[in-house]
C-alpha positions as CSV (number, residue, x, y, z in Angstrom):
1,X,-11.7,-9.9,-5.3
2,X,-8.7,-11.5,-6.9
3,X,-7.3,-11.7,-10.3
4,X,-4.6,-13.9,-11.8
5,X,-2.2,-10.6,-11.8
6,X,-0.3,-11.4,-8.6
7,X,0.4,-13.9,-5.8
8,X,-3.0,-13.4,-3.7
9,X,-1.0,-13.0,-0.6
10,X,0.5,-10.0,-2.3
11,X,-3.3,-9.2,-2.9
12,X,-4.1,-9.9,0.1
13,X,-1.3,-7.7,1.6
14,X,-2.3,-4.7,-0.7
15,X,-6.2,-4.7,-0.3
16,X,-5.3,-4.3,3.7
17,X,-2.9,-1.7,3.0
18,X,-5.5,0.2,0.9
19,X,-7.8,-0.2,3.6
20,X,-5.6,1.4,6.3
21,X,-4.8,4.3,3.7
22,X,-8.4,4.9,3.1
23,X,-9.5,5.3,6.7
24,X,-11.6,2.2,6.9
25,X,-8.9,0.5,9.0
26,X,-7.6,2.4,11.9
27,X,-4.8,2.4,14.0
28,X,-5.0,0.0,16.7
29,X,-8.2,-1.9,15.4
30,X,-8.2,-5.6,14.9
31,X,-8.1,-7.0,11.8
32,X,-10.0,-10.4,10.9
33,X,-8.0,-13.3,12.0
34,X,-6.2,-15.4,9.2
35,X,-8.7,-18.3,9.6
36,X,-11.9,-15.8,9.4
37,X,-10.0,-14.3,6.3
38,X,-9.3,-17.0,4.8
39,X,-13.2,-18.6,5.2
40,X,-14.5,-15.7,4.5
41,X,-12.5,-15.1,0.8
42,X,-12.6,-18.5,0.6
43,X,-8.9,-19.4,0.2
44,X,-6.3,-21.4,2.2
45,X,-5.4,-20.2,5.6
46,X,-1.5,-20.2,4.7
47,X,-2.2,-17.9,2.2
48,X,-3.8,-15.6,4.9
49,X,-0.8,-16.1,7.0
50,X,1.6,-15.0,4.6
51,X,-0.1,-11.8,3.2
52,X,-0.3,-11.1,7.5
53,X,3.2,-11.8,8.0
54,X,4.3,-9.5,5.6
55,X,2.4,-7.3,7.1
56,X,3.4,-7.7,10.1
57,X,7.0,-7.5,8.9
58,X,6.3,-4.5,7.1
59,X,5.6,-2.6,10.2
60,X,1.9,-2.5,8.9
61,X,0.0,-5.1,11.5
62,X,1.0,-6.3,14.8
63,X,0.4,-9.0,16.8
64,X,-1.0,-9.4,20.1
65,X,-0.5,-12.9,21.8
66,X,-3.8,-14.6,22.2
67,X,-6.0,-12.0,20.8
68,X,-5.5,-11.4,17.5
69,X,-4.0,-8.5,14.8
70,X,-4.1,-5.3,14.8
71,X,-3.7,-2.4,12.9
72,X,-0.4,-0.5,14.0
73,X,-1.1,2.7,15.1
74,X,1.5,4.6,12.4
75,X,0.8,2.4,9.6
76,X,-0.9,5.1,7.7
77,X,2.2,7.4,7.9
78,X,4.3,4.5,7.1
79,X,2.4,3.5,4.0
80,X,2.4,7.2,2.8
81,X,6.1,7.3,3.2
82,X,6.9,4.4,1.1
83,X,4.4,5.4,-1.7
84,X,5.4,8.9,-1.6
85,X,9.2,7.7,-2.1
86,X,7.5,5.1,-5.0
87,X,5.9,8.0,-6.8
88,X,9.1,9.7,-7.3
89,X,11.3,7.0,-7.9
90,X,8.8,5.3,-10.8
91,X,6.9,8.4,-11.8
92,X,8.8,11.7,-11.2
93,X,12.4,10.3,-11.9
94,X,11.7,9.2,-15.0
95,X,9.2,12.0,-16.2
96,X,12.4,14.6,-15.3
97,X,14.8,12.2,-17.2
98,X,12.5,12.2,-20.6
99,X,11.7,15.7,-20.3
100,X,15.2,16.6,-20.5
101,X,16.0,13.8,-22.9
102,X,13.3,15.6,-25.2
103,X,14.4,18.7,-24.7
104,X,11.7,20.6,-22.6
105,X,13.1,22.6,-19.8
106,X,11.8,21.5,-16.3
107,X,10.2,25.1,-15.9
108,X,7.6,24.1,-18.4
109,X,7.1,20.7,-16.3
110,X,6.5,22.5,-13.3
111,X,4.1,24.9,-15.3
112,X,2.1,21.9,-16.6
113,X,1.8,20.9,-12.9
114,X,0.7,23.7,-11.9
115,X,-1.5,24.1,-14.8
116,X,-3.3,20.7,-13.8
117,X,-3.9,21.8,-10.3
118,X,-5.2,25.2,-11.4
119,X,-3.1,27.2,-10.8
């Protein structure tokens, strides 16, 4: 599951985040536990904590005292929201600036957009 690419708290972190875009975690379900997690991947249990504390700060998990985490209910929109702002600030932004640096006119952009989505 993880690769030498990134911390694997960040790993962590995003593989939970996937999950909750995907459906397969839901709002208000309970996540495993940072012990379970971390026998489970076999890895150590701090490095389970932090990926769920960013989480957690993140807006994405919350805790519940004694019990456990769990998912928060608007996570998905939340996650959405950031990736959506992502796309256009590392994809969009820069496709816009080279197209104009290159000398194509946005209209034809927007009609190879189109184009893709079959229009």
């Amino acid at each position: 599951m993880f690769d030498d690419r990134s911390p694997i708290y960040r790993q962590i972190a995003e593989r939970i985040k996937t999950d909750v875009l995907s459906g397969t975690l839901r709002g208000d379900e309970q996540v495993m536990s940072t012990n379970q997690y971390a026998a489970f991947y076999r890895i150590n249990p701090a490095t389970a904590a932090k990926a769920f504390q960013q989480l957690v700060d993140e807006g994405v998990l919350y805790k519940k005292r004694g019990i456990g985490m769990f998912v928060s209910p608007d996570a998905p929109e939340r996650l959405r929201a950031g990736r959506r702002e992502r796309f256009f600030t590392d994809v969009v932004d820069p496709m816009v600036a080279e197209a104009r640096a290159i000398g194509i006119p946005l209209g034809e952009v927007v009609g190879r957009i189109e184009k893709l989505e079959g229009r």
